[in-house]
C-alpha positions as CSV (number, residue, x, y, z in Angstrom):
1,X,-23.9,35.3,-31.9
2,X,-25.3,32.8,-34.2
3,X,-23.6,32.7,-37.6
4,X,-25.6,32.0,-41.3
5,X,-24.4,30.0,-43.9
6,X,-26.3,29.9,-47.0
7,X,-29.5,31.5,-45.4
8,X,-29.5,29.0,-42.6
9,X,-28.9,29.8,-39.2
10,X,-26.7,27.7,-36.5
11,X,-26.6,27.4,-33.3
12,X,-24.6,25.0,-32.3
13,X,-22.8,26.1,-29.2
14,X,-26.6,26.5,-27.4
15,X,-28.2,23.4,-26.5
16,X,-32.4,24.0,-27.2
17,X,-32.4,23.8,-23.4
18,X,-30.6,26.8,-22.5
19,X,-27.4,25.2,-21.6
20,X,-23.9,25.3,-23.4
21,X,-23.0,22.5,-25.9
22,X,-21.5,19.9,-24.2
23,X,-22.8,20.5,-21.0
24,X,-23.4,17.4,-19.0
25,X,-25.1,17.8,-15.6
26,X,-23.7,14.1,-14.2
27,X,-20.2,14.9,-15.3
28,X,-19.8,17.9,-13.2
29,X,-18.1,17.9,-9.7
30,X,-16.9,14.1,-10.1
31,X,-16.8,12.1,-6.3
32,X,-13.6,11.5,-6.9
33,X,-12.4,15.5,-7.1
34,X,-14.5,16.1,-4.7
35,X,-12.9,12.8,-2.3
36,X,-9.4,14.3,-3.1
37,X,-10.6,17.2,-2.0
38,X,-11.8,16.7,1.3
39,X,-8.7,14.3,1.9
40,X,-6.5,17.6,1.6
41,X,-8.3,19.3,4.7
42,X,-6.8,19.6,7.7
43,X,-9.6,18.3,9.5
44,X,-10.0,15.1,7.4
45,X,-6.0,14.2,8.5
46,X,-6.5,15.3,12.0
47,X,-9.9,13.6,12.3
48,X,-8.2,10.1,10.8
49,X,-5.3,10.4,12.5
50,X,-6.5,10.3,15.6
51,X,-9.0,7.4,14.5
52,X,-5.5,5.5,14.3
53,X,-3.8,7.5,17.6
54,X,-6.6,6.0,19.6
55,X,-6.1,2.9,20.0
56,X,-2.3,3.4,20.4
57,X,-3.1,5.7,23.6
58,X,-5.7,3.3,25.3
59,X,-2.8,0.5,24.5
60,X,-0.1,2.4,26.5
61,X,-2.6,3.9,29.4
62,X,-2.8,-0.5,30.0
63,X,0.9,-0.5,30.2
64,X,0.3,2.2,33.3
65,X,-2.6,-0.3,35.0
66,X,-1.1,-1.3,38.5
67,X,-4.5,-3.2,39.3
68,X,-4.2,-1.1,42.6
69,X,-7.8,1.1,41.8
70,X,-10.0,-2.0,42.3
71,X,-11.3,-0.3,46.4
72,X,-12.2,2.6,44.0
73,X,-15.8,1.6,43.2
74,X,-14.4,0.6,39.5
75,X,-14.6,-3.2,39.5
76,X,-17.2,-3.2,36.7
77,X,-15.0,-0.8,34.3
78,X,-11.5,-2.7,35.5
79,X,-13.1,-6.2,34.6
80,X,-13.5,-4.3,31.2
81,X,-9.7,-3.6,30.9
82,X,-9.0,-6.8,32.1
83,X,-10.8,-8.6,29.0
84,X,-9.5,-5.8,27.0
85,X,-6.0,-7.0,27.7
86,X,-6.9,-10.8,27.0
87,X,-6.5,-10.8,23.1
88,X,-6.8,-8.4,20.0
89,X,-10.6,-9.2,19.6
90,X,-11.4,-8.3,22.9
91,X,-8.8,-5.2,22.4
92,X,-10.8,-3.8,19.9
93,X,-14.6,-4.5,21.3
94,X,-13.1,-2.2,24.0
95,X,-12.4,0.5,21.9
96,X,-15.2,0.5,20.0
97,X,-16.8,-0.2,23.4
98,X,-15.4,3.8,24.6
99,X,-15.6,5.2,21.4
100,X,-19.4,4.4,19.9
101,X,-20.9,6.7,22.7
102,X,-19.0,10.2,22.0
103,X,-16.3,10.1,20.0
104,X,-17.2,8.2,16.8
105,X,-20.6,10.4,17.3
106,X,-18.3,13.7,17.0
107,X,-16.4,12.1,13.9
108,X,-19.2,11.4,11.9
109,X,-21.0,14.8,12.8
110,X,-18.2,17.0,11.7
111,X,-17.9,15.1,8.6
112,X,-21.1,15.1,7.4
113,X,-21.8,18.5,9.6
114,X,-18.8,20.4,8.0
115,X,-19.0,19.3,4.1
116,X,-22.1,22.6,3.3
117,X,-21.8,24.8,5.9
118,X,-18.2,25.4,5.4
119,X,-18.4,26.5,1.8
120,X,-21.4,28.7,2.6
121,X,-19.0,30.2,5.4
122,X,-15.9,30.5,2.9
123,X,-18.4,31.9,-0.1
124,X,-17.7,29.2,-2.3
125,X,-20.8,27.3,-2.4
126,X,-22.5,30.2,-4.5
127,X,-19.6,29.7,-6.9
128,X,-19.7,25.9,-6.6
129,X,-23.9,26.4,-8.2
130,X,-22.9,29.2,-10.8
131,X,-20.4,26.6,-12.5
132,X,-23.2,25.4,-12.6
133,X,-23.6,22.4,-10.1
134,X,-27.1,21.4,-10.0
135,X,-28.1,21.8,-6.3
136,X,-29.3,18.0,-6.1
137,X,-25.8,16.6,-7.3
138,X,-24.0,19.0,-5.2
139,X,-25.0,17.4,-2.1
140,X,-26.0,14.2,-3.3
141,X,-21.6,14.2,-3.8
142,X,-21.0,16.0,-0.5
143,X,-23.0,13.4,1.4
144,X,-21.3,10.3,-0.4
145,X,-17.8,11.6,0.0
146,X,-19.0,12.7,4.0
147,X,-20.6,9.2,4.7
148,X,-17.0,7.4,2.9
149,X,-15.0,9.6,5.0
150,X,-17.3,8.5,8.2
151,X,-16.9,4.7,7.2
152,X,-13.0,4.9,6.4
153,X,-13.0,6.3,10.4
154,X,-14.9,3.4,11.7
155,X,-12.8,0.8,10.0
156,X,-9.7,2.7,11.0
157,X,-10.3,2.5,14.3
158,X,-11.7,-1.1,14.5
159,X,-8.6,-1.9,11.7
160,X,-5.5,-0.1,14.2
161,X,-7.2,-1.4,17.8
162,X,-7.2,-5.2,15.9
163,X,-4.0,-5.0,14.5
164,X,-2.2,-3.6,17.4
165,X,-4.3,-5.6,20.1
166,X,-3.1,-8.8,18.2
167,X,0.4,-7.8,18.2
168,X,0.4,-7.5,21.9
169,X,-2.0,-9.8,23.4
170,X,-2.3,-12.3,21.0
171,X,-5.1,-14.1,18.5
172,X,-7.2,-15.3,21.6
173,X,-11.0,-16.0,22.1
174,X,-13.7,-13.1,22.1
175,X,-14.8,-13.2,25.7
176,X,-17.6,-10.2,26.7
177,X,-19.9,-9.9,30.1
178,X,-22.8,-11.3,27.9
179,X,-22.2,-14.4,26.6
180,X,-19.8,-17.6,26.2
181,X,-16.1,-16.9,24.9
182,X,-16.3,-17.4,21.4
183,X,-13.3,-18.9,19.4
184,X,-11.5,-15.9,17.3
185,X,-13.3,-17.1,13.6
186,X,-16.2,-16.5,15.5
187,X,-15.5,-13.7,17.4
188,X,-14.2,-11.6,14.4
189,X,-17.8,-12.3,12.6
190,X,-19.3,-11.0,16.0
191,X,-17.2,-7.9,15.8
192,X,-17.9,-7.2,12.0
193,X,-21.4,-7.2,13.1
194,X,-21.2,-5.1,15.9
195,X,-18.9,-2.7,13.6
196,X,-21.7,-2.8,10.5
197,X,-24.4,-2.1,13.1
198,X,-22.6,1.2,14.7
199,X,-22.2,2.3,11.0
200,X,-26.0,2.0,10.5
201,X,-27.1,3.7,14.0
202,X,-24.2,6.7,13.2
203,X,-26.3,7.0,10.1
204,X,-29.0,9.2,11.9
205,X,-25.9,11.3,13.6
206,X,-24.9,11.7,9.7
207,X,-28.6,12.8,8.5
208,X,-29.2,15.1,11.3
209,X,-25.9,16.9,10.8
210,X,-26.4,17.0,7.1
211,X,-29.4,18.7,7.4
212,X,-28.4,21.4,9.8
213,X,-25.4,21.5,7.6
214,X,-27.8,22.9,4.2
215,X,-29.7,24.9,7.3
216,X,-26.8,27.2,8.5
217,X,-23.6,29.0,7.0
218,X,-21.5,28.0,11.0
219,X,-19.8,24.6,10.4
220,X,-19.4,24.5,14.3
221,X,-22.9,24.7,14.6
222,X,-24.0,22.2,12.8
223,X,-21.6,19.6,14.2
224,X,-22.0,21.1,17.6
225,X,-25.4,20.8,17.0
226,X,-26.1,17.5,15.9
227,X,-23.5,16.3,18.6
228,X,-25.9,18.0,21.8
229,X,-29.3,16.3,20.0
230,X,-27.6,13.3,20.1
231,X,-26.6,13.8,23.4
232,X,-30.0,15.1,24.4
233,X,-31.8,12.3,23.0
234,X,-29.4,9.6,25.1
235,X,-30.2,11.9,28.2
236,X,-34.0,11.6,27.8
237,X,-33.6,7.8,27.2
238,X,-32.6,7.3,30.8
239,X,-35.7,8.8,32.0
240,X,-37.7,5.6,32.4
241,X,-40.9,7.8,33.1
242,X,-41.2,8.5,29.6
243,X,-41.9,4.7,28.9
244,X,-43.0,3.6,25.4
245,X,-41.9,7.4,23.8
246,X,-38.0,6.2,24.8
247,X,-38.4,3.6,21.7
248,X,-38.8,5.9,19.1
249,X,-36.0,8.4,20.1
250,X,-33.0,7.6,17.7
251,X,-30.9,7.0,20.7
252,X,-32.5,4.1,22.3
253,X,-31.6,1.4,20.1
254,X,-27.8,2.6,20.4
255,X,-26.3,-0.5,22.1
256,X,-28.0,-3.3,20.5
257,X,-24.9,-4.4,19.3
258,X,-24.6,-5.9,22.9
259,X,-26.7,-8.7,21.7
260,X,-24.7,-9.4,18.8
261,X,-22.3,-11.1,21.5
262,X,-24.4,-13.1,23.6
263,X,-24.7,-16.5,23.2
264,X,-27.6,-17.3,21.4
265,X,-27.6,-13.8,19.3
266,X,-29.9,-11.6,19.9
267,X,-31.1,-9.6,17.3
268,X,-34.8,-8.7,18.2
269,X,-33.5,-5.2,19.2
270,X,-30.5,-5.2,16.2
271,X,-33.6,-5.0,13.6
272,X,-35.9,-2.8,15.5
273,X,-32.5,-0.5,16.1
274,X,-31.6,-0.8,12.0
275,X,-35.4,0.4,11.0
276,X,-35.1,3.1,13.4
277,X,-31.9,4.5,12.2
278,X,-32.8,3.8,8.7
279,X,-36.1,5.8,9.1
280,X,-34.8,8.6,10.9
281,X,-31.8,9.4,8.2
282,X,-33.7,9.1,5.4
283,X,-36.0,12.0,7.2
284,X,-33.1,14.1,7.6
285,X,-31.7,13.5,4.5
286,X,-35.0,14.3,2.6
287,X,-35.5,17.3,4.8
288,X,-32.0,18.6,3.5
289,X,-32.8,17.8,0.2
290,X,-35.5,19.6,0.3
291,X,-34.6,23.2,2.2
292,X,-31.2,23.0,-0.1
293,X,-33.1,22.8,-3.7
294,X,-35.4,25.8,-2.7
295,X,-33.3,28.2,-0.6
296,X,-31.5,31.4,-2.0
297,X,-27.9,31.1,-1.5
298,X,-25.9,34.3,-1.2
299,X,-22.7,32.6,0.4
């Protein structure tokens, strides 16, 4: 109730807009809360963890190679592992090598697929917007912590599979199938490249499972969602028939990064590959954007 002093009427704990006194839209649900937050989920540990188990199982499955499998139709994969096992550089293009195709696509889905859909599923998110949260921050937060998250994975990965790949096979040249060996200065810029270009193409994994994250109240099935588009679209790239319509699925551009390592660079298909992925999130991300700000949420 507003109170009167002298015939003059206050109301200072209502701001002319409507809102409370003091009530800041920009200081409500801070990243960092909101980082801490997500870090003490179960499926942020498990999902980090294994970014660091990883590389410690691929090393001890090499301690296991006989070199008895080479009749087996496997030479091409088995002269793989055997540049895998020629320093830490080559160690880690080999994970990363594995890893950009499935499992860093399933990391960065769940994520950025999980971070809506399961606080609609818990019936928080309804709470999260009375507090009030304007709708636009809320996920302009849940995408910045979700795409940190995704970035500390990557560099987990490419950090353990360096560290440990040194410690057992050394501080050697980069040597790869495409190009000249390359002395380890070098060959560490190469793989920063090739580890900044997988976090730009996993950028259109992380906008398509954003959106279908705002779309649905089943965390699996925005993460199992984005995962099968993704793996649709690499299944349609193979199907030369299609011809020029392979070059704009976000897919196509997906192992660029090979010419990173050739000798001289090639980065025709880098660029083309960084527009694409660029384009395409921003899509998603505007598309989630906008079906969040204008949908009634009752979980």
């Amino acid at each position: 109730m507003a109170g009167s002093t002298g015939g003059e009427t206050t109301t200072g704990s209502v701001h002319p807009s409507g809102a409370a006194a003091g009530y800041r839209p920009s200081a409500t649900m801070p990243f960092v809360a909101e980082f801490r937050r997500q870090a003490s989920r179960r499926r942020t540990q498990l999902a980090l963890g294994f970014m660091v188990l990883l590389p410690l199982i691929i090393l001890i499955a090499f301690q296991f190679d006989t070199g008895d499998d080479d009749d087996n139709g496997n030479n091409e994969f088995s002269s793989l592992v055997d540049l895998a096992t020629s320093g830490g550089l080559n160690f880690t293009l080999f994970t990363l090598f594995v890893s950009a195709g499935f499992l860093l696509v399933v990391v960065v889905a769940l994520f950025c697929g999980d971070t809506v859909a399961s606080e609609a599923s818990w019936g928080s998110l309804r709470y999260l917007l009375a507090v009030p949260v304007p709708r636009a921050r809320l996920l302009t937060v849940k995408l910045l912590v979700a795409l940190a998250y995704s970035a500390i994975a990557l560099v987990l990965l490419a950090g353990t599979a360096l560290l440990i790949g040194t410690l057992r096979y050394g501080w050697e040249p980069l040597r790869s199938t495409v190009a000249a060996q390359l002395e380890p200065g070098e060959g560490l810029l190469r793989l920063l490249a090739v580890l900044g270009y997988l976090a730009v193409v996993l950028l259109v994994v992380a906008g398509l499972a954003f959106l279908l994250s705002v779309t649905t109240d089943a965390a699996l099935g925005a993460v199992g969602g984005a995962v099968l588009l993704w793996i649709l679209s690499s299944i349609l790239d193979q199907i030369t028939a299609l011809g020029a319509i392979r070059a704009f699925l976000p897919t196509h551009f997906s192992t660029a990064w090979l010419g990173l390592l050739s000798t001289p660079v090639q980065t025709d298909d880098v660029v083309r590959g960084c527009i694409s992925a660029i384009s395409y999130a921003t899509l998603f991300w505007g598309l989630a954007y906008w079906r969040f700000t204008r949908k009634d949420v009752t979980s």
